[in-house]
Biopython code that builds the backbone (N, CA, C, O; Angstrom):
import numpy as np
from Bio.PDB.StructureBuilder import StructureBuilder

atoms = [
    (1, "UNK", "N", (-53.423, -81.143, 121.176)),
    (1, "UNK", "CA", (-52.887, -81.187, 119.832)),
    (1, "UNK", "C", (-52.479, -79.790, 119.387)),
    (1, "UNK", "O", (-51.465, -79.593, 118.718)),
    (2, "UNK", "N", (-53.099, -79.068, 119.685)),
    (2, "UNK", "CA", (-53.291, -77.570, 118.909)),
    (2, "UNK", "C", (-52.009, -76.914, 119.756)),
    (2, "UNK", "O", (-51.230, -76.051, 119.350)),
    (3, "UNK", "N", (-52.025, -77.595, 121.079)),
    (3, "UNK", "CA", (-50.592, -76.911, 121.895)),
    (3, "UNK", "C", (-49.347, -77.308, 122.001)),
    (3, "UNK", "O", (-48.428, -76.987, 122.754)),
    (4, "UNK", "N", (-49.500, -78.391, 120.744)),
    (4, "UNK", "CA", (-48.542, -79.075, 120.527)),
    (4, "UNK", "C", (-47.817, -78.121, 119.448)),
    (4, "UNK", "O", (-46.682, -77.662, 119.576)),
    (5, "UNK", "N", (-48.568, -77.939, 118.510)),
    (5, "UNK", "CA", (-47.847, -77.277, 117.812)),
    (5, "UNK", "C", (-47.346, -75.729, 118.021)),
    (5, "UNK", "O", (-46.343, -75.332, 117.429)),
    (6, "UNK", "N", (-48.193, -74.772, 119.004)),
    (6, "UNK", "CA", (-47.796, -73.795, 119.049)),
    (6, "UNK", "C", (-46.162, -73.951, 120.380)),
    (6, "UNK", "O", (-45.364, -73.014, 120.365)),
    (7, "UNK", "N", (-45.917, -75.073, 121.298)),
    (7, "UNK", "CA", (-44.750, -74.866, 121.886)),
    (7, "UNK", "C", (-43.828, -75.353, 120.849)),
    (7, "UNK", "O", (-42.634, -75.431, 121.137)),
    (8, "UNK", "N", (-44.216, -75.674, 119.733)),
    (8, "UNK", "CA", (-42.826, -75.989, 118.760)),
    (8, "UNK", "C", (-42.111, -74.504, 117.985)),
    (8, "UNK", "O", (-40.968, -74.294, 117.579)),
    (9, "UNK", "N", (-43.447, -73.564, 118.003)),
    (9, "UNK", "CA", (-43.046, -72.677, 117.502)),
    (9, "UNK", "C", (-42.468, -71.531, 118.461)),
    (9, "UNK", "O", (-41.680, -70.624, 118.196)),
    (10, "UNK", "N", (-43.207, -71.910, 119.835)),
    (10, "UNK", "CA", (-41.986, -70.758, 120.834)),
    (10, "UNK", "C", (-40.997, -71.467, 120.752)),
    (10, "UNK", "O", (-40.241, -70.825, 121.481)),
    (11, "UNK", "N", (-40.206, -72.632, 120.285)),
    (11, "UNK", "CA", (-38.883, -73.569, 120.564)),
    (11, "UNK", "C", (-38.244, -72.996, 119.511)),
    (11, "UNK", "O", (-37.040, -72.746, 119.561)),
    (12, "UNK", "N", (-38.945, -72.752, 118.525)),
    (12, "UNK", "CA", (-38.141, -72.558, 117.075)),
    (12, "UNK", "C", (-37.906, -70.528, 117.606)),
    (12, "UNK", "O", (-36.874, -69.883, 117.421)),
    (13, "UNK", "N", (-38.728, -70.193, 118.011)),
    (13, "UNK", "CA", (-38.929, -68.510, 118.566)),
    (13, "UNK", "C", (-37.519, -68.297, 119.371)),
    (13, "UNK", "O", (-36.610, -67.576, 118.959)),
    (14, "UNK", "N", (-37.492, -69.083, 120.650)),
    (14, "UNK", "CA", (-36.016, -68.814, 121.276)),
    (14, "UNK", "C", (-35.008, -69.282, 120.361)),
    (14, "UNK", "O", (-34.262, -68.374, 119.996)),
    (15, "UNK", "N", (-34.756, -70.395, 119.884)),
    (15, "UNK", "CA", (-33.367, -70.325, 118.483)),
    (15, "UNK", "C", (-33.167, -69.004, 117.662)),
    (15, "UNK", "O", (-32.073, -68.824, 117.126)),
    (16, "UNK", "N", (-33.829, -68.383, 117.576)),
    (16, "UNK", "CA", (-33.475, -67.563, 116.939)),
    (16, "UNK", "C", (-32.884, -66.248, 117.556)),
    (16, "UNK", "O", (-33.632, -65.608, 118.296)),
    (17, "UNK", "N", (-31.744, -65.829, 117.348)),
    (17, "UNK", "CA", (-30.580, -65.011, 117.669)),
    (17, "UNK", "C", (-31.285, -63.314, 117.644)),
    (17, "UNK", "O", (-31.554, -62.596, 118.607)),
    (18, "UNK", "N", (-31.449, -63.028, 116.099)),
    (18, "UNK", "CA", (-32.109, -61.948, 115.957)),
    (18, "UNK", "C", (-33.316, -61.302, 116.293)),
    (18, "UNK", "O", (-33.840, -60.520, 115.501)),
    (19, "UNK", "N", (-33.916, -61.617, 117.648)),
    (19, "UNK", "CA", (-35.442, -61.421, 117.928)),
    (19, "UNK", "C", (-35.720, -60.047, 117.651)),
    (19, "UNK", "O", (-36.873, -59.636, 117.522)),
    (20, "UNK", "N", (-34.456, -59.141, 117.530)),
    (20, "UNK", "CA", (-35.316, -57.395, 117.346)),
    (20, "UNK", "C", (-35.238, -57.500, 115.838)),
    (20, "UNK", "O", (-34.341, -56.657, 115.839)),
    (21, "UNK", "N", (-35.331, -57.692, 114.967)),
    (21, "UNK", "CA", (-35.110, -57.860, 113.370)),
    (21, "UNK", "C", (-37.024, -57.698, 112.889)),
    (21, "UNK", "O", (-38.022, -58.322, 113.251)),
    (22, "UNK", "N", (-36.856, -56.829, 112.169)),
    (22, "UNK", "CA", (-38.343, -56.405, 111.646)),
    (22, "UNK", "C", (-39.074, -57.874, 110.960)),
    (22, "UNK", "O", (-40.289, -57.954, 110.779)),
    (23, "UNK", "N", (-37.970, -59.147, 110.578)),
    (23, "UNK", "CA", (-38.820, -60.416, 110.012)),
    (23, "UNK", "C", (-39.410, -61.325, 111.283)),
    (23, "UNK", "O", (-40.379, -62.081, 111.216)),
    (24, "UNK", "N", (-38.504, -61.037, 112.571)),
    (24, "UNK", "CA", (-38.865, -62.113, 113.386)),
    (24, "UNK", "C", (-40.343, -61.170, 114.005)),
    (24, "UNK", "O", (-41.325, -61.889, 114.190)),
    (25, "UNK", "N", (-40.483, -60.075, 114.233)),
    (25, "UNK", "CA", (-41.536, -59.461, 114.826)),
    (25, "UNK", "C", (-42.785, -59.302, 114.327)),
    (25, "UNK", "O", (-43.832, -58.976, 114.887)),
    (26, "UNK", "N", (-42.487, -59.631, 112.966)),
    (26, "UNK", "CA", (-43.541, -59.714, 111.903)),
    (26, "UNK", "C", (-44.322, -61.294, 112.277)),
    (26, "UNK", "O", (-45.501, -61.524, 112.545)),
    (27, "UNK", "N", (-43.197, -62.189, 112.176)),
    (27, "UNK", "CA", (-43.509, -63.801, 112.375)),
    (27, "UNK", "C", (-44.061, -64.105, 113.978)),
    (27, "UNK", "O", (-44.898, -64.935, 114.334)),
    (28, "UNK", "N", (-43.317, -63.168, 114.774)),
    (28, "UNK", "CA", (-44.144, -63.583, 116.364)),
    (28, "UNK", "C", (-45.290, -62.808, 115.892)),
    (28, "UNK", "O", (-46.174, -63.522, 116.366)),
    (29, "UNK", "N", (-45.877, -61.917, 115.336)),
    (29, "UNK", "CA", (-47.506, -61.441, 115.463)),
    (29, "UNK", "C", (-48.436, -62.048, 114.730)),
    (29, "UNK", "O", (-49.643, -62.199, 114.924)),
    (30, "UNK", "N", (-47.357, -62.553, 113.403)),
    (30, "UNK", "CA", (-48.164, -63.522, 112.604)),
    (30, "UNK", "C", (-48.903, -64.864, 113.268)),
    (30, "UNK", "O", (-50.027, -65.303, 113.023)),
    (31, "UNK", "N", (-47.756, -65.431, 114.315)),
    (31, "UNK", "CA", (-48.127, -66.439, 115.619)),
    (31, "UNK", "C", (-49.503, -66.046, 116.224)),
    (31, "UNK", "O", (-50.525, -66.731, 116.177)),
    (32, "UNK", "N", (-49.351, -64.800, 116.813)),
    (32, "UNK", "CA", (-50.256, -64.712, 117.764)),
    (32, "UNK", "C", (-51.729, -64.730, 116.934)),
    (32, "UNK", "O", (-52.657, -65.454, 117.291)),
    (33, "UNK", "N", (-51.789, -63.954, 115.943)),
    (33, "UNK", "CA", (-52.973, -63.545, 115.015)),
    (33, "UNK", "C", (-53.679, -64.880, 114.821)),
    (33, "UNK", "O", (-54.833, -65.129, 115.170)),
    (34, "UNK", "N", (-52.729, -65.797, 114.148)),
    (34, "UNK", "CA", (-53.271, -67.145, 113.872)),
    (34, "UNK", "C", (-53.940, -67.281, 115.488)),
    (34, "UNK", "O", (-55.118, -67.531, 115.744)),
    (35, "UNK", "N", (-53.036, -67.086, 116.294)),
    (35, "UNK", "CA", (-53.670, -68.347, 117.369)),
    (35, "UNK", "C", (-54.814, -67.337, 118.192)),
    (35, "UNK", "O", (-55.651, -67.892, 118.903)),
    (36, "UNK", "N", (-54.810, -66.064, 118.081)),
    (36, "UNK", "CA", (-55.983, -65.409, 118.260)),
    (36, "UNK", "C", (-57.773, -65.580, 117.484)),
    (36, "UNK", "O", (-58.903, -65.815, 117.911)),
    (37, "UNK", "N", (-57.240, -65.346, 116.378)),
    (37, "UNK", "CA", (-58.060, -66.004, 115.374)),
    (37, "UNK", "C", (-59.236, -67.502, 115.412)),
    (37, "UNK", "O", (-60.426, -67.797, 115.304)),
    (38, "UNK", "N", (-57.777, -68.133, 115.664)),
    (38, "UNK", "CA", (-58.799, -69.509, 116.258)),
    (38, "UNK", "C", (-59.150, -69.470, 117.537)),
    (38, "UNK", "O", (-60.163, -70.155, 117.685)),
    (39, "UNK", "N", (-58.759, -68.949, 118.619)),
    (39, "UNK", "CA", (-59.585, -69.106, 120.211)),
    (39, "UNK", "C", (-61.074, -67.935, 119.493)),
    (39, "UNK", "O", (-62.174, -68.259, 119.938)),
    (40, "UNK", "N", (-61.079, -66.772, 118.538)),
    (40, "UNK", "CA", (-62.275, -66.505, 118.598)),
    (40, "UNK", "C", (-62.965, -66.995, 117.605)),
    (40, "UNK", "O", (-63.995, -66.354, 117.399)),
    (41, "UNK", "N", (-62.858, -67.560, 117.162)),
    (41, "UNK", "CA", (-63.435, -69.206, 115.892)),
    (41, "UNK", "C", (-64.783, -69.445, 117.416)),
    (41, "UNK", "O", (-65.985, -69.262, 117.606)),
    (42, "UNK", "N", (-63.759, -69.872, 118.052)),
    (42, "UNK", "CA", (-64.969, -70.620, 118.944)),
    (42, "UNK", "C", (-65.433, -69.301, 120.430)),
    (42, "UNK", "O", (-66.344, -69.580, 121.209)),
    (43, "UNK", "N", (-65.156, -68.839, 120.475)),
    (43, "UNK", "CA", (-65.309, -67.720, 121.640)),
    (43, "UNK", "C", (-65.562, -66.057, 120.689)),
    (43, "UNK", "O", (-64.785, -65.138, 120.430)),
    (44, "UNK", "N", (-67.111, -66.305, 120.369)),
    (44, "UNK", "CA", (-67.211, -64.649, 119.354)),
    (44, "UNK", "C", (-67.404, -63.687, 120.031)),
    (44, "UNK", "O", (-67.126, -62.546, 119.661)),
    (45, "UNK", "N", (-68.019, -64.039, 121.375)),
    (45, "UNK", "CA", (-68.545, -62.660, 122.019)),
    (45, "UNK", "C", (-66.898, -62.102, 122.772)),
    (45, "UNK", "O", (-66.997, -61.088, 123.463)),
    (46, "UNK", "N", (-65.875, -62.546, 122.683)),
    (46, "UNK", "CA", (-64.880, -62.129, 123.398)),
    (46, "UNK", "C", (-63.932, -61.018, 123.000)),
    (46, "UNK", "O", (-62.855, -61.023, 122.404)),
    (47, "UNK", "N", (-64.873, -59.825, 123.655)),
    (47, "UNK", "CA", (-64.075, -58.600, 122.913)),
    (47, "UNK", "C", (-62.895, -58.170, 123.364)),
    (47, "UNK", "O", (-62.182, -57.625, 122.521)),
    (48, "UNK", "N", (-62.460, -58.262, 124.513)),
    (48, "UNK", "CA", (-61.026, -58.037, 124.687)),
    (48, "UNK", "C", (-60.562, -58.542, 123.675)),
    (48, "UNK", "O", (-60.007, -57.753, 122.910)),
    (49, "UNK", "N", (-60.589, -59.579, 123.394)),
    (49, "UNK", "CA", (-59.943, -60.286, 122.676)),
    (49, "UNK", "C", (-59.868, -60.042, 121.107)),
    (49, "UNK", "O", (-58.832, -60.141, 120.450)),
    (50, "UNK", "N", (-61.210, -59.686, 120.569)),
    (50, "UNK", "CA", (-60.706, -58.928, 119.502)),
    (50, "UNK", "C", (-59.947, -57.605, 119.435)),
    (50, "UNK", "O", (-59.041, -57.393, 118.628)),
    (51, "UNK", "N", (-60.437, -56.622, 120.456)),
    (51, "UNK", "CA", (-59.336, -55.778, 120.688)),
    (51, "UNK", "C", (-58.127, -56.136, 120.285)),
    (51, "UNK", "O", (-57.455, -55.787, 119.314)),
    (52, "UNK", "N", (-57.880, -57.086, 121.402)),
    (52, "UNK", "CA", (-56.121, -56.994, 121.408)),
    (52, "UNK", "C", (-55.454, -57.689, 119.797)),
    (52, "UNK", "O", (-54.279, -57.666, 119.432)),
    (53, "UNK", "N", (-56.766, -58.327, 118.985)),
    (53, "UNK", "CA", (-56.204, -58.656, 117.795)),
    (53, "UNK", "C", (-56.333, -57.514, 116.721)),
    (53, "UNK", "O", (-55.469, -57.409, 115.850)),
    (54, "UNK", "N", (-57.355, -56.700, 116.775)),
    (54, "UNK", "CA", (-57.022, -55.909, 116.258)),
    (54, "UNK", "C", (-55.647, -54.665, 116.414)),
    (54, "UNK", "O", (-55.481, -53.823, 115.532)),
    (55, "UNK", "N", (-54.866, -54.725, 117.501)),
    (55, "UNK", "CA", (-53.852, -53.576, 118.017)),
    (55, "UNK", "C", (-52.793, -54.773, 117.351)),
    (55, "UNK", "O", (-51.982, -54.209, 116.616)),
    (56, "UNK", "N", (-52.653, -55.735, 117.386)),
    (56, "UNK", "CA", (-51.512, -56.567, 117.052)),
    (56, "UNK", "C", (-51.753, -56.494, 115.088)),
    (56, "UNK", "O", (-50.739, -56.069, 114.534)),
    (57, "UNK", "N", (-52.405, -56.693, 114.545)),
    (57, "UNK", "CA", (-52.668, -56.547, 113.571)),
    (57, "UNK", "C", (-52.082, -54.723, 112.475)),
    (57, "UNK", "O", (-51.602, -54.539, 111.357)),
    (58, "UNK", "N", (-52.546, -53.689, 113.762)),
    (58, "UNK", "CA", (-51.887, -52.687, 113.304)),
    (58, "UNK", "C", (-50.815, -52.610, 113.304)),
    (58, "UNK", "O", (-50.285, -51.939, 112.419)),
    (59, "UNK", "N", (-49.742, -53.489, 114.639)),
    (59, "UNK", "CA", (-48.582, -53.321, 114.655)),
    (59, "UNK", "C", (-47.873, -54.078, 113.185)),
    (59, "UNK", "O", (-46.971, -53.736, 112.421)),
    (60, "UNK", "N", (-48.585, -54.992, 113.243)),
    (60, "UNK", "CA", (-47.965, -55.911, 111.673)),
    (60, "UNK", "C", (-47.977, -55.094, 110.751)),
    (60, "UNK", "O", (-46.862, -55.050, 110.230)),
    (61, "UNK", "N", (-48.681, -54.430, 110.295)),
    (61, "UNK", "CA", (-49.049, -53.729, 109.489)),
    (61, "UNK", "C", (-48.074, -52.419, 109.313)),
    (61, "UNK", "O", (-47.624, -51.914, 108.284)),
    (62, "UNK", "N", (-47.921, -52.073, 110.616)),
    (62, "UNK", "CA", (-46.942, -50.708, 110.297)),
    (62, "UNK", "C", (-45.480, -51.588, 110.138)),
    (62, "UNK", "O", (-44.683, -51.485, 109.205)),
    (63, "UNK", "N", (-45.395, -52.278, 111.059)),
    (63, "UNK", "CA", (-44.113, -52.925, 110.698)),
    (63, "UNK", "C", (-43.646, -53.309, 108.979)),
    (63, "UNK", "O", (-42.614, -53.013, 108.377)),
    (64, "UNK", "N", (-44.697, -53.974, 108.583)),
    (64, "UNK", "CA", (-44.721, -54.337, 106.827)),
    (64, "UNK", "C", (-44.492, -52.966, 106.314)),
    (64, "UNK", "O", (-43.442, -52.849, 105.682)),
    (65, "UNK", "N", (-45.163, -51.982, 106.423)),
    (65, "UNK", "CA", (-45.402, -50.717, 105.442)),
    (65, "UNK", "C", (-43.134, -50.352, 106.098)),
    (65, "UNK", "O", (-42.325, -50.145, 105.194)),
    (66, "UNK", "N", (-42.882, -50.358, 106.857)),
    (66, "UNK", "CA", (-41.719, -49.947, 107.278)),
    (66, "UNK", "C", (-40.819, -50.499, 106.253)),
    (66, "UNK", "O", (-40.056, -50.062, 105.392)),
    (67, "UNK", "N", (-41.260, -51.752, 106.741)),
    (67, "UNK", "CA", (-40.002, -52.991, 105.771)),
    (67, "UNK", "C", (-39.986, -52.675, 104.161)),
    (67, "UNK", "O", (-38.999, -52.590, 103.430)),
    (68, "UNK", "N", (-41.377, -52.525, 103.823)),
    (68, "UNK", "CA", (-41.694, -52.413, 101.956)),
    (68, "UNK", "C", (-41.062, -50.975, 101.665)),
    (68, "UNK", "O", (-40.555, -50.584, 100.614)),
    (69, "UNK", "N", (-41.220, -50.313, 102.831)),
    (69, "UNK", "CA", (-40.173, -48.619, 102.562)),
    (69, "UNK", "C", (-38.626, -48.832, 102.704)),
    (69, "UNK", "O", (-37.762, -48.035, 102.339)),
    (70, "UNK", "N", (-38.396, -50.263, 103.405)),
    (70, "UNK", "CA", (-36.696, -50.058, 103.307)),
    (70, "UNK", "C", (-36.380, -50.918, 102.309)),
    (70, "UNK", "O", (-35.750, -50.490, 101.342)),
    (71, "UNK", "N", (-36.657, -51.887, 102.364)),
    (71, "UNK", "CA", (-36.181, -53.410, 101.976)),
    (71, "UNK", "C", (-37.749, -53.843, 101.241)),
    (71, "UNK", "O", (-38.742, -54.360, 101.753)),
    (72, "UNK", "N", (-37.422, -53.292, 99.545)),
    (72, "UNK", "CA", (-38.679, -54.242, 98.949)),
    (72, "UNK", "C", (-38.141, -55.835, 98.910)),
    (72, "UNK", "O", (-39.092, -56.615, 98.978)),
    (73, "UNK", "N", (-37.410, -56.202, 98.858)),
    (73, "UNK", "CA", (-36.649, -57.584, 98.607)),
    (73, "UNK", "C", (-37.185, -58.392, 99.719)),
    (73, "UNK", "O", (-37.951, -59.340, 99.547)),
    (74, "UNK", "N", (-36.767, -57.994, 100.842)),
    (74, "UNK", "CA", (-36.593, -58.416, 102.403)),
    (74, "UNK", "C", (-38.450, -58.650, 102.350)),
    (74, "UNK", "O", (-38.784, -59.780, 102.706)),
    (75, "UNK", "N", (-39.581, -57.736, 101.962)),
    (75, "UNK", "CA", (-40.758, -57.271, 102.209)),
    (75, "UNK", "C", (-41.630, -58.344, 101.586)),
    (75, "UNK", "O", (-42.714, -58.705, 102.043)),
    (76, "UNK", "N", (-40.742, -59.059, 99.929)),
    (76, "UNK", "CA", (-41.507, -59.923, 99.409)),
    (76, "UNK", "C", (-41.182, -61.058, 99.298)),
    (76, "UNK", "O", (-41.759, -61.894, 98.603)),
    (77, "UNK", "N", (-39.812, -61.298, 100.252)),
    (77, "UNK", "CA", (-39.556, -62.818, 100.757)),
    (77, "UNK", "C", (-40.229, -63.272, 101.893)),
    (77, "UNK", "O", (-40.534, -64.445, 102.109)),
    (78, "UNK", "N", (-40.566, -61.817, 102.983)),
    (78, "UNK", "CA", (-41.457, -62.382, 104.072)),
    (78, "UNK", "C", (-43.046, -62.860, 103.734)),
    (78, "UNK", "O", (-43.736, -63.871, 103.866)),
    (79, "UNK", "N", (-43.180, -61.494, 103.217)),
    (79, "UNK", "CA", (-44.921, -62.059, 102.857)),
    (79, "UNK", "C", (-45.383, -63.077, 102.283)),
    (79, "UNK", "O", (-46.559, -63.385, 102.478)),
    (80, "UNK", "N", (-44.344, -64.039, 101.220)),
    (80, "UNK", "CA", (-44.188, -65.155, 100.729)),
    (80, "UNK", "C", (-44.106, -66.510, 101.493)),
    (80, "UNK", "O", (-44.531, -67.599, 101.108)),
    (81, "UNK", "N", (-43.313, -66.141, 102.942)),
    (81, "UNK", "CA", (-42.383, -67.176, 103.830)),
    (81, "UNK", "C", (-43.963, -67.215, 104.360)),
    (81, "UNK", "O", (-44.622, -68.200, 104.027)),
    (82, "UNK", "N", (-44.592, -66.192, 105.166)),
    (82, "UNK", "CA", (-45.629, -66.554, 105.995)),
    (82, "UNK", "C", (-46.907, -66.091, 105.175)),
    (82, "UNK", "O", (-47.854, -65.593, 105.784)),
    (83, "UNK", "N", (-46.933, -66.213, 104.124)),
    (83, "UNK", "CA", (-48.325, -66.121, 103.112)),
    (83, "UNK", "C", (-49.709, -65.146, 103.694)),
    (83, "UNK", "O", (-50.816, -65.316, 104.205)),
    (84, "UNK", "N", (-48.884, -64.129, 103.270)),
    (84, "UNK", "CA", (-49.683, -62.789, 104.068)),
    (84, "UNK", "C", (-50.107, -62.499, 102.899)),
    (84, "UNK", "O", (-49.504, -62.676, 101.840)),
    (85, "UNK", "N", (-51.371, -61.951, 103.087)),
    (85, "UNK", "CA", (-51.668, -60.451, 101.830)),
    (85, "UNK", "C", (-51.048, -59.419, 101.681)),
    (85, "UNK", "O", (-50.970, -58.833, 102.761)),
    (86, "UNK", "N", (-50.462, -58.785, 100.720)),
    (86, "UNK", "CA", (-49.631, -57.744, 100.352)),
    (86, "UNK", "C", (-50.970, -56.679, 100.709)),
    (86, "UNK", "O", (-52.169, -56.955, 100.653)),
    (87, "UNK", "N", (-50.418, -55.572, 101.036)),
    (87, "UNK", "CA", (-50.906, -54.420, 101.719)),
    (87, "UNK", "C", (-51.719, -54.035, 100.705)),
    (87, "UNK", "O", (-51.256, -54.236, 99.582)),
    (88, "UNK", "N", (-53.069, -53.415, 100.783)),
    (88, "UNK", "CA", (-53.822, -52.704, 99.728)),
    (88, "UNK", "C", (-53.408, -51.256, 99.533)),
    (88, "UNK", "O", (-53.873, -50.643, 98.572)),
    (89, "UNK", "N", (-52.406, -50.550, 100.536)),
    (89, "UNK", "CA", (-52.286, -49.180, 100.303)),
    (89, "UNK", "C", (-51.275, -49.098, 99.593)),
    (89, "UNK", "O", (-51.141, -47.979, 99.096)),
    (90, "UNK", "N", (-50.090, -50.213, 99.199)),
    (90, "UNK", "CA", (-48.960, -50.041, 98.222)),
    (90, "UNK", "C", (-49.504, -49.588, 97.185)),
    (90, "UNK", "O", (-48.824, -49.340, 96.189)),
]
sb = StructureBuilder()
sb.init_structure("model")
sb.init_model(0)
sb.init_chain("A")
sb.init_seg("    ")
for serial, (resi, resn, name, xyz) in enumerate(atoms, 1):
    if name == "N":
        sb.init_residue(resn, " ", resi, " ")
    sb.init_atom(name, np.array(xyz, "f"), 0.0, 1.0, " ", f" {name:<3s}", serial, name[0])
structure = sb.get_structure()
C-alpha cells in the first residue's frame, strides 16, 4: 500500500520538465523526509538512517533560506503547496 503511493509520486517526479528548479528539489526532499521519517517510525535504532535524514533536511533548508532570499512569493506558495514550517531564522 505504502508503495503504492510513493511510485505515483516518482510518476508524477519524471513528468515534470523542470527537475533543476529550486520548487521541484525542495518537493523531491520533501518525498524522501516523509518516507524517511516513516521507515524510522518503525526502525529507531537506525542511525545511518537518521544521518542521512538529517543531511537531506539541511539541504531543504538551505535551499528554502535561498528561495525566501530570491523569490518571497515563489517561497510562500511552496511552503503552503507542501505544508512545511516556515523557517524560525526569518
Amino acid at each position: 500500500m505504502v508503495k503504492n503511493a510513493f511510485m505515483s509520486v516518482r510518476v508524477q517526479e519524471k513528468k515534470e520538465k523542470n527537475s533543476g528548479s529550486v520548487e521541484f528539489q525542495v518537493f523531491r526532499f520533501t518525498n524522501k523526509i516523509r518516507r524517511l521519517t516513516s521507515h524510522l517510525e518503525l526502525h529507531r535504532q537506525d542511525y545511518s538512517s537518521q544521518r542521512g535524514l538529517r543531511k537531506i533536511l539541511e539541504k531543504r533548508q538551505r535551499l528554502l533560506a535561498y528561495l525566501s532570499k530570491k523569490n518571497r512569493v515563489r517561497y510562500k506558495e511552496l511552503i503552503s503547496k507542501l505544508n512545511i514550517r516556515e523557517s524560525k531564522n526569518r
